[in-house]
C-alpha positions in Angstrom: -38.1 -36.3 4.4 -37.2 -34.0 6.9 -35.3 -36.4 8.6 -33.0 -36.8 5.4 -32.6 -33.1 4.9 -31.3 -32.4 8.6 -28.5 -35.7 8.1 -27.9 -33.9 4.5 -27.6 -30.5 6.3 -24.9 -31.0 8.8 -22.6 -32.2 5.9 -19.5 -29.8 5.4 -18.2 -31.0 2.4 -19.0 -32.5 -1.1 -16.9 -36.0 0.3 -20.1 -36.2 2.2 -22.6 -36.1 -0.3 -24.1 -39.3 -2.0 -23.4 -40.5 -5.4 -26.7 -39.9 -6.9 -27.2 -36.4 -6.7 -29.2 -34.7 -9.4 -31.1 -31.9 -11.2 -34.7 -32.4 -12.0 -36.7 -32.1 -15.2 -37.1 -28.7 -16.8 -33.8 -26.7 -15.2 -32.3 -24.8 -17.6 -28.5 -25.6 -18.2 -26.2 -22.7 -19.7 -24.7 -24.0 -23.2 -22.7 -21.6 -25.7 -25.8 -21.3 -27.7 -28.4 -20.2 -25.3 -30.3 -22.2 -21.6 -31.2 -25.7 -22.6 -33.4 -28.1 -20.9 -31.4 -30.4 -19.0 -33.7 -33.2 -20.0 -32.8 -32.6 -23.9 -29.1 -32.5 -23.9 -27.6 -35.5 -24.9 -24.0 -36.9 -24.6 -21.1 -34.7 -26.5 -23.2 -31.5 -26.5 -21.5 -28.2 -25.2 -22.1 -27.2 -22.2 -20.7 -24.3 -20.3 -18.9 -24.6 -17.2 -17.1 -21.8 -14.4 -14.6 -21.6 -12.1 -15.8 -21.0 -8.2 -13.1 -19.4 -7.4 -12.9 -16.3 -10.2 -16.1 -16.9 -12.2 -14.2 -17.1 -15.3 -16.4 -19.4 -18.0 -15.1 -22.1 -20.6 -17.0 -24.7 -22.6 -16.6 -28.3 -22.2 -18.5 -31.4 -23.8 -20.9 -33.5 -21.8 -19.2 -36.8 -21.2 -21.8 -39.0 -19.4 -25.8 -38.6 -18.3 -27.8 -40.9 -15.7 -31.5 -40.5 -15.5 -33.5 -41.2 -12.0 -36.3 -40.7 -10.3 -36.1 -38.8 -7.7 -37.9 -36.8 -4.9 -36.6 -32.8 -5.1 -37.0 -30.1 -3.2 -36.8 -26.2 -4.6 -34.8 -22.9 -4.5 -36.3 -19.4 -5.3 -34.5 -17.1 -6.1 -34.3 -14.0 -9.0 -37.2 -14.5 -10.1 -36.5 -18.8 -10.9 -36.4 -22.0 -9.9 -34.2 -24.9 -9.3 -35.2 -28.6 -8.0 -32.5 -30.7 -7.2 -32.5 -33.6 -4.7 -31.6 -32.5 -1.4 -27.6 -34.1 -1.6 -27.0 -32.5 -4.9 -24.0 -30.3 -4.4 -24.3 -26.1 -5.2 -21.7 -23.5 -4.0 -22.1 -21.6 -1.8 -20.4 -18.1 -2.1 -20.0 -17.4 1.4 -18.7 -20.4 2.7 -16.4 -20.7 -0.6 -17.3 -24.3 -1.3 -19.7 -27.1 -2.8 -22.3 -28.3 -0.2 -25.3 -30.7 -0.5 -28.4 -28.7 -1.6 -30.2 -30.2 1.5 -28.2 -27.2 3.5 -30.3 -24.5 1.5 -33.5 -26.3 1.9 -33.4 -26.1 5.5 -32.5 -22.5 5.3 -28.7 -23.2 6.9 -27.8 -21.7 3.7 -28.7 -18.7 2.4 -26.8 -17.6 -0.8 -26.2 -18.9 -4.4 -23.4 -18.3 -7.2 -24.6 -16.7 -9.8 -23.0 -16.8 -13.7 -24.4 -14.2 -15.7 -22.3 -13.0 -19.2 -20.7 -10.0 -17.4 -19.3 -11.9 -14.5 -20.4 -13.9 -11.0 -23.3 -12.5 -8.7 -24.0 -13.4 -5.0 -27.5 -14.0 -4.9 -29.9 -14.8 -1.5 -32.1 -17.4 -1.9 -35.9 -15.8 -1.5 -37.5 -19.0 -0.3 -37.6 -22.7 -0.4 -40.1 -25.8 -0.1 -37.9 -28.7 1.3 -40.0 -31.4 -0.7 -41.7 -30.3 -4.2 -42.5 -33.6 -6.2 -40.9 -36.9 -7.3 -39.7 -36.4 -10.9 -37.3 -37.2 -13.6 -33.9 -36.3 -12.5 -30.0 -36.4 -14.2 -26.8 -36.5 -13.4 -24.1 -35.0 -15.8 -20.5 -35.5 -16.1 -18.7 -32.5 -17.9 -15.0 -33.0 -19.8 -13.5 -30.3 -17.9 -11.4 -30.2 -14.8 -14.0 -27.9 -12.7 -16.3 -30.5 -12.9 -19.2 -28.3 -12.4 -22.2 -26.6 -14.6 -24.3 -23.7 -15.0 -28.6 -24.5 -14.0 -31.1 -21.8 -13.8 -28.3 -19.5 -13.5 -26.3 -20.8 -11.0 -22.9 -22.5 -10.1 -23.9 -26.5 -9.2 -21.2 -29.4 -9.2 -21.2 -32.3 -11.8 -21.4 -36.1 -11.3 -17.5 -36.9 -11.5 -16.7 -40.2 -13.1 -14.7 -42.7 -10.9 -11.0 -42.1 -9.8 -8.6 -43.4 -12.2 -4.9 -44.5 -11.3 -2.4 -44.3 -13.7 1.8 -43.7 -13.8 3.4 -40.9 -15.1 6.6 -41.8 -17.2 9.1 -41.7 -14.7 7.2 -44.3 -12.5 5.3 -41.8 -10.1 1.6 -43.1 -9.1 -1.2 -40.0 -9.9 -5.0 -39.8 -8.6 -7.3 -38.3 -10.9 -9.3 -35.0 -8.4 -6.1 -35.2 -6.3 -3.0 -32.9 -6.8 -0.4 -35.3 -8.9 3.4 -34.2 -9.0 4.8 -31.6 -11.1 5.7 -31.7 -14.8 6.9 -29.7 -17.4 5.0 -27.5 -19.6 5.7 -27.1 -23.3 6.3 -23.5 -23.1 8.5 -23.8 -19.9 5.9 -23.1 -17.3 5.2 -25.9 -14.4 2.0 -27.8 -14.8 0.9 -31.2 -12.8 0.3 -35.1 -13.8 -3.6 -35.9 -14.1 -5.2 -39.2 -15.6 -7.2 -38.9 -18.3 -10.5 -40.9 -18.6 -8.1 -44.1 -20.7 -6.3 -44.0 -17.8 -3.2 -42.4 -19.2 -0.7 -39.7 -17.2 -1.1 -36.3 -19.4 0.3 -33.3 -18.1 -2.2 -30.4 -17.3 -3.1 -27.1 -15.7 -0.6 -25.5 -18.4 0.4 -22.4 -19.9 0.3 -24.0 -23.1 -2.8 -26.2 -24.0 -0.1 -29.3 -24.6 2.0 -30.9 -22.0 5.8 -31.9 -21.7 7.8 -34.5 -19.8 7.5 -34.8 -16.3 10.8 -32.8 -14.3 10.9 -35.2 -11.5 8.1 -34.0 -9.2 7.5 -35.7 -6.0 3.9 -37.5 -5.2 2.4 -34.5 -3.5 2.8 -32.1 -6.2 6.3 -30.6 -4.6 9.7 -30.2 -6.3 
């Protein structure tokens, strides 16, 4: 087990994480209407989910969950708990970014993100036990472009659903998780091509919650 945590640990980015990462039984996941066991939620509940990089909170719907069993290590921290397995992603404050959970267990990682109602908290992790138990474990898949979820209080990635391709109107080929070109906005602001899950070009990341026609951006987002 040790073994797998010190391959996990050198890994710099979420790209290296594997695609079964998870939360075990009993974590608490932040919904609009109070913590709910992630075992209970079930596919189109609300969920809420933050922004790394300001904090800021919105609410999206669960779109997928995957059950496993798993073996999990565990975070203390606050006065709580989280198991996750050790390549399950969390963000690390400090370093600005997602890494595997593996980093923390190890100790090569020392801080969490924490979401509370009055804003985001850096929070040290108090101690850890590398390997806790085998158990129940689940992935989720949120509706929301962060792609990420609130669990005993703090800022953990989701399980994103495969890439999709599609083509924007005028022809342009767009990525879904990569920067597509520009488009206009409804209101006249600038927003950028992203696939939707029926594989259809949409244009996001607006002023105004509905999109426009694209203005000609070039593949990489530029004018």
């Amino acid at each position: 087990m040790k073994k797998l945590l010190m391959g996990l640990g050198v890994a710099s980015s979420l790209a290296a994480c594997g695609p079964f990462y998870c939360v075990a039984r009993g974590a608490r996941v932040k919904t609009p209407t109070g913590p709910r066991p992630i075992e209970d939620l079930e596919v189109g509940d609300e969920i809420v989910v933050a922004d790394p990089a300001t904090g800021m909170t919105a609410v999206s719907r669960l779109e997928a969950i995957i059950k496993s069993t798993r073996e999990c290590g565990t975070l203390r921290f606050s006065g709580r708990a989280l198991s996750v397995t050790s390549d399950h992603p969390l963000y690390d404050p400090q370093a600005r970014g997602f890494f595997p959970a593996g980093d923390w267990l190890l100790g090569l990682r020392t801080h969490l993100f924490e979401i509370t109602d009055s804003g985001a908290v850096v929070v040290p992790v108090e101690n850890f036990d590398a390997f806790t138990r085998i158990d129940d474990v689940f992935d989720l898949t949120v509706a929301h472009e962060w792609h990420t979820f609130i669990a005993e209080g703090v800022l953990v990635h989701n399980k994103q659903p495969p890439e999709v391709t599609c083509t924007t109107p005028t022809g342009q080929t767009v990525r879904s998780y990569s920067p597509g070109p520009a488009c206009s906005c409804a209101d006249g602001g600038i927003g950028q091509w992203d696939c939707d899950s029926a594989g259809s070009a949409s244009c996001e990341r607006c002023t105004a919650p509905d999109g426009g026609s694209s203005d000609g951006g070039s593949a990489d987002g530029g004018p």
